[in-house]
C-alpha positions in Angstrom: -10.2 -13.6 -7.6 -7.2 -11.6 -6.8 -7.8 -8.5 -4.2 -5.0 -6.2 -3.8 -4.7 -3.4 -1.6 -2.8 0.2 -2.3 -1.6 2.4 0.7 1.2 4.7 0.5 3.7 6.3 2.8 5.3 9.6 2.8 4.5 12.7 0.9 5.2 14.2 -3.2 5.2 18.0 -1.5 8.4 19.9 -2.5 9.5 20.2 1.1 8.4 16.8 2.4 9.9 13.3 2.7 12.7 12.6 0.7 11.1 9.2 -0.4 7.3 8.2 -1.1 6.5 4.6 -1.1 3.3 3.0 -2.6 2.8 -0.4 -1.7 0.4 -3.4 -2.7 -0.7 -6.2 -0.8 -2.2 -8.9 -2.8 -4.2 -11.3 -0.8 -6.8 -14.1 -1.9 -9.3 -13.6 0.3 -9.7 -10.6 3.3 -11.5 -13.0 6.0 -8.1 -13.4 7.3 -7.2 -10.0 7.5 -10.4 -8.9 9.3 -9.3 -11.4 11.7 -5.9 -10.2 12.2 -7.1 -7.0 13.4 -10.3 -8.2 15.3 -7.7 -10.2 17.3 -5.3 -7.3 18.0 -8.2 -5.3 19.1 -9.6 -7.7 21.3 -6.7 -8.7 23.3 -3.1 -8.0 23.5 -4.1 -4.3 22.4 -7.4 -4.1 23.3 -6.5 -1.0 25.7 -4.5 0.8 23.7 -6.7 0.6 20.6 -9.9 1.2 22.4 -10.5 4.5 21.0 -8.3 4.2 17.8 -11.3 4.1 14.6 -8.2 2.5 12.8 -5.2 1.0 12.9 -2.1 3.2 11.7 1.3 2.6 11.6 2.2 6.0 12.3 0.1 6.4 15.4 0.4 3.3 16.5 3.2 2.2 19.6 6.2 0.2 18.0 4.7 -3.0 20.0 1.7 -2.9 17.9 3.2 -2.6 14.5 5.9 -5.4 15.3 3.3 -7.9 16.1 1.0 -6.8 13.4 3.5 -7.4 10.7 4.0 -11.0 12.6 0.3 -11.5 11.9 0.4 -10.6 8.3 3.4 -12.6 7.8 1.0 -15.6 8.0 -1.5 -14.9 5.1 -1.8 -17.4 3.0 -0.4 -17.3 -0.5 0.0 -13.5 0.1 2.8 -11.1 -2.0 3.7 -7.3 -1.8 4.9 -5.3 -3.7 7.0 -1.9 -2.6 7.5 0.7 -5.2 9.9 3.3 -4.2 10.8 6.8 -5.6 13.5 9.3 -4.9 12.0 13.1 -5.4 15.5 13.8 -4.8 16.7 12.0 -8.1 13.2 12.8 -9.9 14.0 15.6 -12.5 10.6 15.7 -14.9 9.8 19.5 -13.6 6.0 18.4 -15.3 5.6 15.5 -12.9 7.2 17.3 -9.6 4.8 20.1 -10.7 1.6 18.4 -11.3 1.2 16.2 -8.2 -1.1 14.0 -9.3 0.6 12.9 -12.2 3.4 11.9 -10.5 1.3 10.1 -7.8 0.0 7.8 -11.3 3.5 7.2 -12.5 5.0 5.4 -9.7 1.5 3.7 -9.9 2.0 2.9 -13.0 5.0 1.3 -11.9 3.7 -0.5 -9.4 1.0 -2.2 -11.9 4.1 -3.2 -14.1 5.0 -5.4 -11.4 1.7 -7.1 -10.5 1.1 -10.1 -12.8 -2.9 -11.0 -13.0 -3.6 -14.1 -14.0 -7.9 -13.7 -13.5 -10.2 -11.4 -12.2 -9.1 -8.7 -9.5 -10.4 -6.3 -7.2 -7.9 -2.8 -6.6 -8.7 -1.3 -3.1 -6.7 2.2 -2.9 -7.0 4.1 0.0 -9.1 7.3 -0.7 -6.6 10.2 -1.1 -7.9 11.4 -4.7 -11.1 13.0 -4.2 -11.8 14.6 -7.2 -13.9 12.1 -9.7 -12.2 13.2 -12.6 -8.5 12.4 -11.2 -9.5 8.9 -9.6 -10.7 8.3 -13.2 -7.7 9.2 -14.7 -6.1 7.4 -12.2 -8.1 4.1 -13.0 -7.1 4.0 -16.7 -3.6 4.6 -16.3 -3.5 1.9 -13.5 -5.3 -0.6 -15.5 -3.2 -0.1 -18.6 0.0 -0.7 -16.7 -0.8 -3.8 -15.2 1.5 -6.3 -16.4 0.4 -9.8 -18.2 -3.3 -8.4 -18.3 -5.0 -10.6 -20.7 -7.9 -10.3 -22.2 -10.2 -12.7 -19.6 -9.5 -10.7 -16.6 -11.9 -8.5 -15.4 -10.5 -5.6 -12.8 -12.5 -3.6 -10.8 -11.1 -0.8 -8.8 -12.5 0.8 -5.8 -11.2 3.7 -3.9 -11.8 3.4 0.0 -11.6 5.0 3.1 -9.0 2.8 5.3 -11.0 2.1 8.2 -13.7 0.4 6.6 -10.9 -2.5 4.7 -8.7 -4.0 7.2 -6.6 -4.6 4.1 -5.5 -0.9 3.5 -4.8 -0.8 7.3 -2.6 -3.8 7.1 -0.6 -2.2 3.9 -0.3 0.9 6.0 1.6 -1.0 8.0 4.0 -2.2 5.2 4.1 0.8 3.3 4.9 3.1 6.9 8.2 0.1 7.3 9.2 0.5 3.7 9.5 3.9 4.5 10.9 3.7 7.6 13.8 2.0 6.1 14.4 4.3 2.9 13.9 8.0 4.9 15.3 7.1 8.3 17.9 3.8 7.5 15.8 2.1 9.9 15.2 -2.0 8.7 14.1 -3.3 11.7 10.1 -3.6 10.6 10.8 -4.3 7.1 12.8 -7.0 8.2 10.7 -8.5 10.4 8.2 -9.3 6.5 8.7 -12.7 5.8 6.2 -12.8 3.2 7.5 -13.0 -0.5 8.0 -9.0 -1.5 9.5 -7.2 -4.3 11.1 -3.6 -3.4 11.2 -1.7 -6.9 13.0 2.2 -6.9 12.1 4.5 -9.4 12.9 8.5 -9.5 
């Protein structure tokens, strides 16, 4: 069984980021990434993440996200999956306008590009907390996922980020996706060895 984990980076506000990236990180098992950041916790970082209840890219010392990268490099049989859109080049005035909408379109992209070939649990990091829109979310998802037969089984759950080590590690990739669309800056997704897929949408 597939898990894959959803994170995003930057923001769908009218005077925000320029970019917003929603990124998946499909795993076969999360024992490894619990490890990953057990060991960055318990040594070369242990100081500086002492009092951190997660681990985010954004308030995290470019030491830290460098060598957590390198440690998620080496998940085995592990693929991601970057989808990102340009509000800039975006010109549905229904989707700028009704946030979460637009939030479930570049989903929806996102699921064109994941391929399931079994069962599969979805861990999204908890920003919908309405029922009724994380519902709404969950169907569109689901029917966009790409070569979905009828066997597979998908469960989605919607998390906070410091209890699955898995969001926090795609907060890491989503935050150097970003990093390279908003502010030209390639150095951390460069340092992904993993095989990715980078998909722009607006």
């Amino acid at each position: 069984m597939a898990l894959i984990y959803i994170d995003a980076s930057g923001d769908l506000g009218d005077n925000g980021s320029r970019f917003f990236v929603l990124c998946a990180l499909i795993v076969e098992d999360a024992a490894p990434i619990n490890r990953i950041i057990k060991n960055l916790r318990r040594h070369k970082f242990r100081k500086q993440l002492r009092k951190a209840v997660e681990i985010k890219a954004t308030d995290s010392s470019p030491e830290i996200v460098a060598s957590f990268i390198s440690r998620i490099n080496s998940l085995p049989n592990a693929e991601t999956i970057f989808v990102v859109l340009d509000k800039r080049k975006t010109h549905s005035r229904f989707l700028l306008e009704h946030k979460h909408k637009l939030y479930n379109f570049v989903a929806g992209k996102l699921a064109n590009n994941i391929s399931l070939k079994g069962s599969a649990t979805i861990i999204i990091d908890k920003s919908k907390r309405n029922p009724l829109l994380r519902n709404d979310f969950d169907r569109y998802f689901t029917t966009n996922l790409a070569c979905k037969d009828h066997s597979s089984k998908v469960k989605i759950v919607h998390g906070n980020s410091f209890n699955f080590a898995g969001l926090q590690a795609t907060d890491c990739l989503a935050w150097s996706c970003f990093q390279k669309f908003e502010f030209n800056n390639a150095k951390y997704l460069g340092m992904l060895s993993m095989r990715s897929t980078v998909v722009q949408v607006w």
